[in-house]
N, C-alpha and C positions, 0 to 999 in steps of 0.2 A: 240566290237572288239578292240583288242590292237596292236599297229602297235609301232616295236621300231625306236627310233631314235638317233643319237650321240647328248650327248652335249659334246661341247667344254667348258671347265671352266677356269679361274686364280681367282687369288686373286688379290685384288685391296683395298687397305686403308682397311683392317682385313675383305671385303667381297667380297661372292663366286660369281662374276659374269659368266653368261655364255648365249649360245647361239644354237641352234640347229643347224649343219651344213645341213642337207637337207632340212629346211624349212626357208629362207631367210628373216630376221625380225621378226623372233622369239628370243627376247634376255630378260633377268630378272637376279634377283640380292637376295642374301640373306644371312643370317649372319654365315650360316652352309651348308654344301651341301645337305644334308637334306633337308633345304627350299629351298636351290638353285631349288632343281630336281621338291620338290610341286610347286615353283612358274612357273617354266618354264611351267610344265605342263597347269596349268592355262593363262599361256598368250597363249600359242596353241590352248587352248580347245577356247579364246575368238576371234584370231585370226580367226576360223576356223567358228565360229558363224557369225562375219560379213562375211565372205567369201560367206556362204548362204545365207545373207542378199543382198549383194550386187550381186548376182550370173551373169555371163553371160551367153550368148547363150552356147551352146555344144562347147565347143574350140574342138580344135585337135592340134595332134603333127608332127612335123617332124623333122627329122635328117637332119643337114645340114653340107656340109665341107667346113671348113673357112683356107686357105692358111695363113699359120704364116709363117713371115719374120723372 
């Protein structure tokens, strides 16, 4: 299954860093965006392996509303 996601990118001292904005601590680095996009992928796909490793119970979700000053 392929599921897309944004990456956010810049440049930084001649490389492409970047970062997934829907998956929070997904970020990697490379000399072209080309590798930017294979690296990222790879820190997701490893990301996503300890996530099964470490797994918890069934979580669940809720919407909650938070009063902004």
């Amino acid at each position: 299954m392929k599921r897309a996601f944004t990456l956010e990118y810049w440049l930084d001292d001649g490389w492409y860093v970047g970062k997934l904005r829907e998956i929070p601590g997904v970020f990697s680095q490379g000399e072209t965006l080309e590798e930017l996009e294979e690296n990222i992928e790879d820190a997701y796909k490893l990301l996503m392996e300890e996530e099964v490793k470490t797994s918890h119970p069934v979580s669940q979700i809720k919407e909650v509303l938070v009063e902004v000053v």
